[in-house]
C-alpha positions, 0 to 999 in steps of 0.5 A, a space after each residue: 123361666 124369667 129370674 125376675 131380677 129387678 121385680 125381685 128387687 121391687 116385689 115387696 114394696 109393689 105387693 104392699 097391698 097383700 096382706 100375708 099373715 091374713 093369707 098364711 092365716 087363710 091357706 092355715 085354715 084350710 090345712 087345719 081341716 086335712 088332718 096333715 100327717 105332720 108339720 112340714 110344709 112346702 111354700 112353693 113358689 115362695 118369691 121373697 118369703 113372705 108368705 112362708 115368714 107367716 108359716 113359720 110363725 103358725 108353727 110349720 116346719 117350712 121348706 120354700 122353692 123358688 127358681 129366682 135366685 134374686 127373689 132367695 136371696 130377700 127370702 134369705 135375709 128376712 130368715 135372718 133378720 128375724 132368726 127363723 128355721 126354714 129352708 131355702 132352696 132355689 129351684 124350678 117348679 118342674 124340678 122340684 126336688 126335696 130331700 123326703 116328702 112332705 105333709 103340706 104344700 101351698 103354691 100362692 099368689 098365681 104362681 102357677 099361672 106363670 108356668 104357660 106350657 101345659 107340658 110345663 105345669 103337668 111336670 111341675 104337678 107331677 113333682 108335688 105329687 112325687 114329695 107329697 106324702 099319700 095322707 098329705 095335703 096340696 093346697 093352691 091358687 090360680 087365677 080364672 080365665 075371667 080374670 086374664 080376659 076382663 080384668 087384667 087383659 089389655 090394661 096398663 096399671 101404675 105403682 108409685 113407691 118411694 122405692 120405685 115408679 112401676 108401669 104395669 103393661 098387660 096384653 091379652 094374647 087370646 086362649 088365657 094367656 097375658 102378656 106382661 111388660 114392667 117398666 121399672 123408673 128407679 129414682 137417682 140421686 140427682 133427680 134423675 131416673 134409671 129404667 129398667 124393664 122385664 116381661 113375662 106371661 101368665 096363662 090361665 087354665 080351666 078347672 076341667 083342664 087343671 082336674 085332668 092334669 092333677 088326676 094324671 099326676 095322681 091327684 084329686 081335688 076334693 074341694 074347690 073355693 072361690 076368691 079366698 073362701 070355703 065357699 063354691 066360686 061363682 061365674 065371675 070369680 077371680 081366684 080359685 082355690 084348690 084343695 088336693 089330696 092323693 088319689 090313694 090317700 081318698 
């Protein structure tokens, strides 16, 4: 798993764009209606924090996991800058490991699409459904296979912040899976600029394949929504949204 040191360094200023209250807000809604048996929620995935800061606002007893520790480490000062309860551990999905379950569970942002093996992500499933309590809840998004091959595929995208010049390359490598190479160009104070790069891949699944791996993980999926809404995704959706439940608790 790639620790994104300098993305974590940059992830906030290049995700200006997402709005993470209205997220937290959307994902909030969606819980709302599960009947959780609690308030504890784990952000998976949690990057910087941002998303699980909103979830804590929205009253949720907030544990957030992510395998950089660069990216914690944001997390960490936004806790404490704004004086919030929520626990921070550093882990990898497929080794998830809580100290009891949980009542709630989002993984956001694609985050699950970064896991390309799928022996990968079936452990990272089979890890939620273990801490998820059986009247609990699961709840995440993934990018569609539509939206690996004709939207972000073999194109080049380019973020200019005061903090950082970022070329965003992508490769279509055929069978959902994008290749992903970030040129980072860090203004110096002569006027220069410092570069630095990262890669990584993304790998899109398919409802049938994602449904046989959360059924053999224990899970069902009892609702599906597209593009962040409660209503069914259609043939070109970018974004499916996932509401999971365990199979003994249907």
């Amino acid at each position: 798993m790639n620790s994104y040191s300098r993305f974590a360094d940059y992830y906030d200023a290049l995700t200006r764009n997402v709005d993470y209250k209205k997220r937290a807000s959307y994902f909030h809604q969606i819980l709302s209606g599960q009947n959780l048996p609690g308030n504890i929620l784990l952000d998976l995935a949690c990057g910087t924090g941002s998303l699980s800061v909103e979830f804590s606002r929205l009253g949720y007893d907030v544990i957030g996991v992510d395998a950089s520790e660069d990216m914690l480490s944001q997390a960490l000062q936004k806790k404490s800058e704004l004086n919030l309860d929520i626990i921070f551990l550093c882990q990898t999905m497929q080794e998830l490991d809580l100290y009891g379950t949980v009542d709630g569970a989002v993984c956001a942002l694609d985050s699950l699409n970064h896991i390309t093996n799928p022996t990968g992500l079936q452990k990272a499933l089979d890890r939620v459904s273990l801490f998820l309590h059986p009247q609990g809840t699961f709840v995440f998004d993934v990018n569609t296979p539509y939206k690996q091959e004709e939207v972000l595929g073999d194109n080049v995208f380019v973020y200019d912040c005061d903090e950082v010049y970022c070329v965003w390359q992508n490769r279509y490598a055929g069978e959902g899976i994008t290749d992903i190479r970030l040129d980072f160009f860090e203004p110096q104070t002569d006027g220069s600029y410092r570069r630095f790069q990262e890669e990584f891949s993304e790998r899109a699944y398919s409802v049938e394949e994602l449904s046989r791996m959360l059924s053999k993980a224990g899970l069902q999926v009892t609702a599906l929504y597209g593009d962040d809404t409660v209503s069914p995704p259609g043939e070109n959706a970018q974004r499916l949204i996932f509401v999971i439940k365990k199979k003994s608790s249907l």
